[in-house]
C-alpha positions, 0 to 999 in steps of 0.5 A: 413594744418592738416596734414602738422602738424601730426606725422608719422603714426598718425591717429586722435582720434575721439575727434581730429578728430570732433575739426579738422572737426571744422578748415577744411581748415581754417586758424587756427591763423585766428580763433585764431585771431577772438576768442576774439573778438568773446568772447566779443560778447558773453559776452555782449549778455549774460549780465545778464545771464554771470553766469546762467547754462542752465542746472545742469552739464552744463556750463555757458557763464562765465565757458566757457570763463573761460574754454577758458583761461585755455585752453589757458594757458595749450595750451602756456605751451604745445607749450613751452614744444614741441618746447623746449625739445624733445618729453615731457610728455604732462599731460592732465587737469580735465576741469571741475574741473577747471572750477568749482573750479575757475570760477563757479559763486563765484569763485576766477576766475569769472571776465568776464572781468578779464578772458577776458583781460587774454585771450586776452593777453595769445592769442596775447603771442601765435600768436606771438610765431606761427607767429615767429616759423618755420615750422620745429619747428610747427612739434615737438612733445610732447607725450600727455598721453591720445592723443598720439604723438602731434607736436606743429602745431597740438596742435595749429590748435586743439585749433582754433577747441576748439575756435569754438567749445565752442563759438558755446557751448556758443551760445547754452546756451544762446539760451538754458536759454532764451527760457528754453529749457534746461532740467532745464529751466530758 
């Protein structure tokens, strides 16, 4: 299904190419549809530890739901701008500027529930418009500065791997604060 999605002549970076090694053959609305029932999970097996680093430089359970919401909101605008002008100019982000600027314990946007309840909403506004558009327009294209060429399609199957990704990330630190084996410990 990648592929069905990629620019002519496109050849993946090696980031792209390790999120999409994530999706495989799998039906990305699907991953997308499981995230966040998954991040959920993951918030009430993190209880108390929702905010805890497992180590300096490393994000919690609650930056990286945070950093799912900003990712899908960055993701909504990207789809938008590719299906609606002709090959814009896709800006990439500081992630981890973000995450410690509003989601850091403290931050202005450190509610797990709050960040759930809009990362639920902005994923169902996302499927619906995946769901709703044709196959024709999944391969427009919006020129990411730091990617190259990405069409809607491959934006949105990058994002079920960024799913995965970061909800195994969480997984590991939870893992890593309970039995102290980040660099840190507990």
């Amino acid at each position: 299904m990648t592929e069905t999605y990629m620019a002519a002549g496109f050849a993946p970076n090696e980031y792209q190419a390790a999120i999409l090694d994530l999706v495989g053959d799998d039906d990305p609305a699907a991953i997308q549809t499981a995230a966040p029932g998954e991040w959920r999970r993951l918030l009430a097996e993190a209880g108390p530890d929702v905010a805890t680093r497992p180590d300096a430089g490393e994000w919690s359970v609650l930056e990286l739901l945070g950093h799912a919401v900003d990712s899908e909101l960055v993701a909504a605008w990207r789809y938008r701008m590719a299906l609606a002008e002709d090959r814009p100019d896709i800006v990439p982000y500081d992630q981890d500027l973000w995450a410690g600027r509003f989601h850091a314990a403290g931050g202005p946007e450190a509610d797990p529930a709050q960040l759930l309840a809009v990362f639920e909403a902005l994923r169902a506004y996302d499927l619906a418009l995946w769901d709703g558009t044709s196959d024709t327009d999944r391969r427009r294209i919006g020129l990411h500065r730091e990617r190259g060429p990405e069409s809607m399609g491959l934006q949105f199957v990058l994002i079920a791997g960024h799913d995965r990704f970061h909800a195994a990330q969480a997984r590991r630190t939870l893992n890593a604060i309970r039995t102290g084996t980040g660099r840190n410990g507990r």
